[in-house]
C-alpha positions as CSV (number, residue, x, y, z in Angstrom):
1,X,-4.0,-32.6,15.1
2,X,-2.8,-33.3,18.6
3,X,-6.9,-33.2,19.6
4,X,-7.2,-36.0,17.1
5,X,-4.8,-38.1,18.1
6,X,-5.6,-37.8,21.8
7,X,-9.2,-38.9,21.1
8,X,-8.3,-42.3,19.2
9,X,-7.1,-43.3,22.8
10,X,-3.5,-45.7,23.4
11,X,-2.4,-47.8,20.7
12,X,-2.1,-45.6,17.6
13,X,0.6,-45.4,15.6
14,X,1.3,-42.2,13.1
15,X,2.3,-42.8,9.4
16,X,6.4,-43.6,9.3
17,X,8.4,-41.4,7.3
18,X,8.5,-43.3,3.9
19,X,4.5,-42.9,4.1
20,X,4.5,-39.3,5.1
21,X,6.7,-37.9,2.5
22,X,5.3,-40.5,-0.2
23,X,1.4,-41.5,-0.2
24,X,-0.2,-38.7,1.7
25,X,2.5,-36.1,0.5
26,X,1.4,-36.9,-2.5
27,X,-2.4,-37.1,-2.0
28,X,-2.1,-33.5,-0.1
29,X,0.0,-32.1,-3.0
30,X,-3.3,-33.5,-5.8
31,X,-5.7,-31.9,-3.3
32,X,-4.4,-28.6,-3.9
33,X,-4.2,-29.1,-7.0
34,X,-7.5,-29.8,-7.7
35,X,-8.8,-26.9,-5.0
36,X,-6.4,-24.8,-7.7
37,X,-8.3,-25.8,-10.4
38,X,-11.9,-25.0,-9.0
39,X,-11.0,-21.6,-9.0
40,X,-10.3,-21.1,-12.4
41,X,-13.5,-20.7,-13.1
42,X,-13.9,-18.3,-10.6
43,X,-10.8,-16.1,-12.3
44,X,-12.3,-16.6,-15.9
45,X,-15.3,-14.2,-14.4
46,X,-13.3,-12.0,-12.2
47,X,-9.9,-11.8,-13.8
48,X,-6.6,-11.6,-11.1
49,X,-3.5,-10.2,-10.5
50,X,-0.8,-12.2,-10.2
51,X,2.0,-10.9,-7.8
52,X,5.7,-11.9,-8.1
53,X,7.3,-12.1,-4.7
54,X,11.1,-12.5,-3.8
55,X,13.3,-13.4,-1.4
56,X,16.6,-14.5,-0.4
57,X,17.0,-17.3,1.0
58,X,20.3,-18.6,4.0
59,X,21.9,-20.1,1.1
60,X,21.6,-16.8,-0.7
61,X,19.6,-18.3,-3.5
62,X,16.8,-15.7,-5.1
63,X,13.9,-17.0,-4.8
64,X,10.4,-15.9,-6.6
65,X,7.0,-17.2,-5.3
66,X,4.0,-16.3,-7.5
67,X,0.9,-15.6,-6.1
68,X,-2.3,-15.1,-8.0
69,X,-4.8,-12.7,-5.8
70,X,-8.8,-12.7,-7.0
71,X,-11.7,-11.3,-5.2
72,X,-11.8,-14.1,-2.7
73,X,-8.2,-14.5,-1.7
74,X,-4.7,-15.1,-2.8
75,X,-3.4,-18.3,-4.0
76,X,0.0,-20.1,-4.0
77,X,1.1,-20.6,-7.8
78,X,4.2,-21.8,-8.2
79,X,7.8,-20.8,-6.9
80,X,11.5,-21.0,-8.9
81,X,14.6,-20.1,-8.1
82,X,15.8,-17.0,-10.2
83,X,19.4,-16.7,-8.7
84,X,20.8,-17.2,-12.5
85,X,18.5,-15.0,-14.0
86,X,17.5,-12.1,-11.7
87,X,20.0,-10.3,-13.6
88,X,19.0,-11.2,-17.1
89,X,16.2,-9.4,-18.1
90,X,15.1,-11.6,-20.8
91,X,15.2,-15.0,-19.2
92,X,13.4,-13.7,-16.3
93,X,11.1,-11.9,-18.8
94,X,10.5,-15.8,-20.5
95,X,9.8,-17.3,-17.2
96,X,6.8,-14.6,-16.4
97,X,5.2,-14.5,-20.1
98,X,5.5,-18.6,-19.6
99,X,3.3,-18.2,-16.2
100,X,0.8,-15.4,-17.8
101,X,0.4,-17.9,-20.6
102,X,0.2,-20.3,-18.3
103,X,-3.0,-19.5,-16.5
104,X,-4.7,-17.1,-19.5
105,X,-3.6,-14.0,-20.4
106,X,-6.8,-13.4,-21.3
107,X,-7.7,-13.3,-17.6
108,X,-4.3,-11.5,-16.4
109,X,-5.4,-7.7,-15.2
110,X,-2.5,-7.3,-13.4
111,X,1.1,-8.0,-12.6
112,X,2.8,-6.9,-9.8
113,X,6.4,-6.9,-9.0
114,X,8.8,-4.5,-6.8
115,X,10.8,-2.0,-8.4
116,X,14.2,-3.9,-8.9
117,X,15.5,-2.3,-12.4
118,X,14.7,-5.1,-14.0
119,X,11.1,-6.0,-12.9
120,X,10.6,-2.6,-14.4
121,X,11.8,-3.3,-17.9
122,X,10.2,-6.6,-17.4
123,X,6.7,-4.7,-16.9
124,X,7.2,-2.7,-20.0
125,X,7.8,-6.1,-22.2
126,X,5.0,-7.4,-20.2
127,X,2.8,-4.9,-21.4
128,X,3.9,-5.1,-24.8
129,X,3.9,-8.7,-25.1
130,X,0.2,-8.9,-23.6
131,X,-1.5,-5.5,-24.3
132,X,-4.5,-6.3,-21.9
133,X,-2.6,-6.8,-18.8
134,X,-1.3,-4.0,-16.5
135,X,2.1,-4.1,-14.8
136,X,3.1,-1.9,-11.6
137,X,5.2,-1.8,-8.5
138,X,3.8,-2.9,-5.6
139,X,1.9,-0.2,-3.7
140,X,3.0,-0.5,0.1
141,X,7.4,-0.7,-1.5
142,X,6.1,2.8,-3.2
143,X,5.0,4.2,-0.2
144,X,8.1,3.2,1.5
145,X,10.5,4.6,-0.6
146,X,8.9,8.0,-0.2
147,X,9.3,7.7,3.2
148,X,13.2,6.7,2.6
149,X,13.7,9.7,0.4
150,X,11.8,11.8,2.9
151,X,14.3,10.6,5.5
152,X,17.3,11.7,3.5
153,X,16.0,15.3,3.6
154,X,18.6,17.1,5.1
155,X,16.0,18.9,8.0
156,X,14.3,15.6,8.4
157,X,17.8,13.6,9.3
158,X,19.0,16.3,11.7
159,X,15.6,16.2,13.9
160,X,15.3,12.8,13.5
161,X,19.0,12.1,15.3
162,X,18.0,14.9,17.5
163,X,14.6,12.5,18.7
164,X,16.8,9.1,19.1
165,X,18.9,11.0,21.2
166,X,15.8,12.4,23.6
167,X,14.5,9.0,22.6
168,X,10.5,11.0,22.7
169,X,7.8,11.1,20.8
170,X,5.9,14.7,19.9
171,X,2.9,13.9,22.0
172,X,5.5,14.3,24.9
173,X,6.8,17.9,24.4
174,X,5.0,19.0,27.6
175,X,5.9,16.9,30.0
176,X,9.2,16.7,28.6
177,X,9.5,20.5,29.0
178,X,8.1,20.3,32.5
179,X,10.5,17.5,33.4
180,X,13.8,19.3,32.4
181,X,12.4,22.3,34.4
182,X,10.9,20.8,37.5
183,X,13.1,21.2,40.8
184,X,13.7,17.4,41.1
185,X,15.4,17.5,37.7
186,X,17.9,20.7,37.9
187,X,18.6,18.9,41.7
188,X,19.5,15.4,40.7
189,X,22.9,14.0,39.9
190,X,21.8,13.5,36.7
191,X,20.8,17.2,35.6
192,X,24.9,17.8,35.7
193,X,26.3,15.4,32.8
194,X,27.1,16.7,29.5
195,X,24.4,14.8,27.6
196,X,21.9,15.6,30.3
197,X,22.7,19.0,29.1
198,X,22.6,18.4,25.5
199,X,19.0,17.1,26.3
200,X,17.5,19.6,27.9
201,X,18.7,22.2,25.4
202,X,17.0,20.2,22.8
203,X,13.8,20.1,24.9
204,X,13.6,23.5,25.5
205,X,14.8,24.7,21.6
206,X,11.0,25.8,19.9
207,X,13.2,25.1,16.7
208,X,13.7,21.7,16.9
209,X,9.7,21.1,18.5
210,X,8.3,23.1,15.4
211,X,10.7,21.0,12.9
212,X,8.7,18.0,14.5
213,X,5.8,19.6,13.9
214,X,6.3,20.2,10.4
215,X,7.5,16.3,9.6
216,X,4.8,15.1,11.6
217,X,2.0,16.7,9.2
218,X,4.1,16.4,6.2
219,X,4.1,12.7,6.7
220,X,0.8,12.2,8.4
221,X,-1.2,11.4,5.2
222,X,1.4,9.3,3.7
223,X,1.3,6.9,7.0
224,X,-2.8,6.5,6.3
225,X,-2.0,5.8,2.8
226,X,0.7,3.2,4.0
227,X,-2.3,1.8,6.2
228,X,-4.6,1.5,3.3
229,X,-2.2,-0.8,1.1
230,X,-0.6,-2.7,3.8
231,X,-4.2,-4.0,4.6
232,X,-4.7,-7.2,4.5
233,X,-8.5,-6.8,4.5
234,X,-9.5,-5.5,1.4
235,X,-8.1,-4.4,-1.7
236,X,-6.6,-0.9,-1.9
237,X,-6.9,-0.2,-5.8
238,X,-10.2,1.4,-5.7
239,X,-9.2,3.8,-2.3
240,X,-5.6,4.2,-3.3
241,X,-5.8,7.1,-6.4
242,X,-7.8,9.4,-3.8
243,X,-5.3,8.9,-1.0
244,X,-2.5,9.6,-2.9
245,X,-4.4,13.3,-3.9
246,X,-5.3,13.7,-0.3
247,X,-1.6,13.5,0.6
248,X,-0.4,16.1,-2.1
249,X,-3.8,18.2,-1.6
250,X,-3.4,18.7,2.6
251,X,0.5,19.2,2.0
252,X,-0.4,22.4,0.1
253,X,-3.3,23.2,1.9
254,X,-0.8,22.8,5.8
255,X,2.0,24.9,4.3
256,X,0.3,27.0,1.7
257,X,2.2,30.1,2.8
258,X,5.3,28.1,3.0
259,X,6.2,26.7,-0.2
260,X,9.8,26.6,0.3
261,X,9.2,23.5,3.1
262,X,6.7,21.6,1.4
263,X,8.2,21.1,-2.4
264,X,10.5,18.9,-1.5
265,X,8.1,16.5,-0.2
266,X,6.0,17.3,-3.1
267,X,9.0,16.6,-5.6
268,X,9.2,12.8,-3.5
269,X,5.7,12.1,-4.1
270,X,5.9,12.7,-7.8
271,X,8.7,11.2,-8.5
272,X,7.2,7.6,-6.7
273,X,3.1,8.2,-7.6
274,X,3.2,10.1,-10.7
275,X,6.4,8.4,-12.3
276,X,6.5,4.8,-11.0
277,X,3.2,3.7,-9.3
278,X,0.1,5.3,-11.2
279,X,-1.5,3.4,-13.6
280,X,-4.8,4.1,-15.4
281,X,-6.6,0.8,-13.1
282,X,-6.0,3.3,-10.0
283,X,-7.8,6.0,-12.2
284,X,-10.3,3.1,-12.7
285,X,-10.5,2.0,-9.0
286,X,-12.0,5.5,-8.3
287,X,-14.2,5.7,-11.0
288,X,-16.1,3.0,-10.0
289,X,-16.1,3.5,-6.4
290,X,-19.0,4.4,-5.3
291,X,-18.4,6.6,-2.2
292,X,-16.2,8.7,-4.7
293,X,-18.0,8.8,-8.0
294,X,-21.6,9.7,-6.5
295,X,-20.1,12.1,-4.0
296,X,-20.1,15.4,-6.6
297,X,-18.0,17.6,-4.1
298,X,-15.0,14.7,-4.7
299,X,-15.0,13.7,-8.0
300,X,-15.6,17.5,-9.7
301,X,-11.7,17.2,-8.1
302,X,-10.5,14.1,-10.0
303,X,-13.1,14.1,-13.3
304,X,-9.7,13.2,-15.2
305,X,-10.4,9.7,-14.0
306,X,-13.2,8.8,-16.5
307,X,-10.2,9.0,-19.7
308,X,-8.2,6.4,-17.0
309,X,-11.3,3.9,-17.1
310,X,-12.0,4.7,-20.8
311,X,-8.5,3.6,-21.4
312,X,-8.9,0.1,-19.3
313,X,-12.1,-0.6,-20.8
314,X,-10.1,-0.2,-24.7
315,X,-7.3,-2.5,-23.5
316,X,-9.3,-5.0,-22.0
317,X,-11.2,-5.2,-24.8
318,X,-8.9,-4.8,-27.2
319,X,-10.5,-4.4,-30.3
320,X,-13.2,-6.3,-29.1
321,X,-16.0,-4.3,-30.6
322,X,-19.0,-6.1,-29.0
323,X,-17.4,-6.2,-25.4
324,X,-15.8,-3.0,-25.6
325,X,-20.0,-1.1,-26.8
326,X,-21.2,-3.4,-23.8
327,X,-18.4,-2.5,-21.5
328,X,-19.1,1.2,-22.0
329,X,-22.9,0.6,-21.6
330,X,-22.8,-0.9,-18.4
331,X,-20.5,2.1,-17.6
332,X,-23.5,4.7,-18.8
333,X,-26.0,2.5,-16.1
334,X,-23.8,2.8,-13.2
335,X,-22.5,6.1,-14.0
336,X,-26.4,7.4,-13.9
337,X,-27.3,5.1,-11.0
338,X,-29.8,3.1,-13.5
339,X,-31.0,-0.7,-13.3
340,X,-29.8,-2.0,-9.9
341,X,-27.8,1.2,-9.4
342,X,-30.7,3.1,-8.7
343,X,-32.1,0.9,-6.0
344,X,-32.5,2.7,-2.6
345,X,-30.7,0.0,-0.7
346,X,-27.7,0.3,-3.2
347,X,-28.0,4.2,-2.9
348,X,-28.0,3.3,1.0
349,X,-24.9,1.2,0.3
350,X,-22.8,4.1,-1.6
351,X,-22.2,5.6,2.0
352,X,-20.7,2.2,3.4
353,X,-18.0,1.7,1.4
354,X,-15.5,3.5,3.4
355,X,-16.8,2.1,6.8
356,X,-13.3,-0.1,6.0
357,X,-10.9,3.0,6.8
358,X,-13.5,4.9,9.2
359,X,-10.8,4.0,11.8
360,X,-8.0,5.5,10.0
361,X,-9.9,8.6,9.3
362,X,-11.0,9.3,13.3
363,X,-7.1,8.7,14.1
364,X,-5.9,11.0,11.1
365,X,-8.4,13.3,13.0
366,X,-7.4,12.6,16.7
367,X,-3.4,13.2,14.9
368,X,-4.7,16.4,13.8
369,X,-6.4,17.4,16.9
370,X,-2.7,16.6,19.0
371,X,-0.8,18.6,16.0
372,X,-2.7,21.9,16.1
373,X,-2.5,21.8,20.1
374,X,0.8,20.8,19.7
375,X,1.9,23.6,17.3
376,X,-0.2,26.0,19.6
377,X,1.5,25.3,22.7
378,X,4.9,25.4,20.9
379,X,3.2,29.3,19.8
380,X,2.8,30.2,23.1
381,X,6.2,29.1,24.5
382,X,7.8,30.3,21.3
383,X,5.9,34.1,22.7
């Protein structure tokens, strides 16, 4: 803006403040409008999810913006404030089935809210009222409630008050340990206070370094998952059923022989994935993604997933014979790589899919790489 001013040269005087906040307000506010409106066509073909997201504003007024995501972006809807109603299911219910109807239910796959008590009952009416839609929590809240209820864990709060007190990172144990016992440290001033003390006992405990361990790959898989929904750069329905089994399968698989330490974690994870977040369009997600569905190692694991899709393709249809015999057609074609499926450069294409989270993967790796030495170090000094 400041380029274009410059360029008209001396002389040029902006728009006063009647004009700005009347005409061209105006004009701007019908230009989004209409940019609005050329995407419904676009959602008539793709369908969308429409995302309810609040706030609080200085005032302390609840606010709600909705936001209606499709393949090629999200877009602004509308915003109201819900400070007299956020309590009362049913008017906040009335203001949601008035926006669903409001831009087709026909096209609504999905709603998405947090987990507020009453977002939850308004999913349930949701569904009822509209049986084609979906309604769940939003993925990345999900994730971070486990992660609360993981830091509640009695052996996860102690080490973790023991680490802000060293004020250290894992990584470090070794040249922690080799500060503590280096000359310069047991010489200095500093080496004689009582929390200097406290310290190096902490350093030098193989307890408290193996606790760290544990946390560390206990949580390790939930922080990819975390990195997978919080992306902004593609959606995370079709990766997100598979991370969530990768986080319960290298849980058991890391502590196989000590089931005592893992079920709690195991209890958090079902209580957020298996009682609040999983819905049959994760099931779905998979299904149709390539990488997993052609890759006969993975999905012999999670063949369970083709009664999710099955159950997606009957409520979108909804007694729709026609769409729901074509639907399950078009399922048969992909499923045996048929028609365009069968192409070599699709075939080619299967393996590309996940070139997205290649970078998570080779850290997960490099994370596992400083754990083992990590846990083999803290062997030997343990010995």
């Amino acid at each position: 803006m400041i380029d274009a001013i410059a360029n008209i040269g001396a002389g040029y005087k902006g728009p006063n403040y009647g004009r700005v906040r009347g005409y061209l307000l105006s004009k701007l506010v019908e230009d989004v409008k209409k940019m609005i409106e050329d995407y419904h066509d676009i959602w008539k073909q793709t369908g969308y999810t429409i995302m309810v997201d609040g706030w609080i504003d200085r005032c302390r007024h609840t606010l709600i913006n909705l936001l209606v995501y499709y393949p090629k972006g999200t877009a602004f809807l509308k915003s109201f404030d819900a400070s007299h109603v956020l309590k009362i299911a049913d008017a906040l219910f009335k203001l949601l089935s008035d926006v669903v109807l409001f831009v087709g239910p026909e096209n609504v796959v999905h709603v998405v809210t947090d987990n507020v008590a009453n977002y939850v009952a308004i999913g349930r009416l949701l569904e009822s009222e509209f049986p084609r839609l979906y309604w769940s929590l939003y993925a990345v809240h999900c994730v971070n409630l486990m992660f609360q209820d993981i830091g509640k864990l009695e052996e996860v709060s102690e080490t973790i008050s023991q680490v802000s007190m060293i004020t250290s990172i894992l990584a470090q144990k070794d040249a922690l340990r080799a500060m503590v016992t280096s000359r310069e440290w047991t010489s200095s001033a500093y080496s004689k206070e009582a929390k200097a003390k406290k310290f190096v006992d902490q350093v030098l405990d193989s307890k408290f370094w193996n606790q760290c361990t544990d946390i560390v790959k206990l949580t390790q898989q939930h922080v990819r998952v975390l990195r997978i929904v919080d992306s902004e750069n593609r959606a995370a329905i079709d990766f997100l059923y598979q991370a969530i089994y990768k986080v319960r399968k290298d849980m058991v698989k890391r502590f196989q022989k000590r089931k005592t330490v893992v079920d709690p974690y195991l209890k958090i994870l079902a209580t957020h994935w298996d009682s609040e977040l999983r819905k049959n369009l994760h099931a779905a997600g998979y299904w149709l993604n390539p990488s997993f569905r052609f890759n006969t190692g993975e999905f012999e694991k999670n063949k369970q997933t083709t009664s999710g899709l099955l159950d997606v393709i009957e409520r979108y249809t909804y007694g729709d014979a026609y769409l729901s015999s074509k639907l399950t057609s078009e399922m048969r074609i992909f499923n045996n790589a048929e028609q365009y499926f069968g192409r070599q450069s699709t075939i080619r294409e299967r393996s590309t899919v996940m070139s997205a989270l290649d970078d998570l993967d080779q850290l997960n790796l490099k994370d596992d790489r400083n754990d083992d030495e990590a846990n083999n170090n803290s062997m030997k000094n343990t010995n």
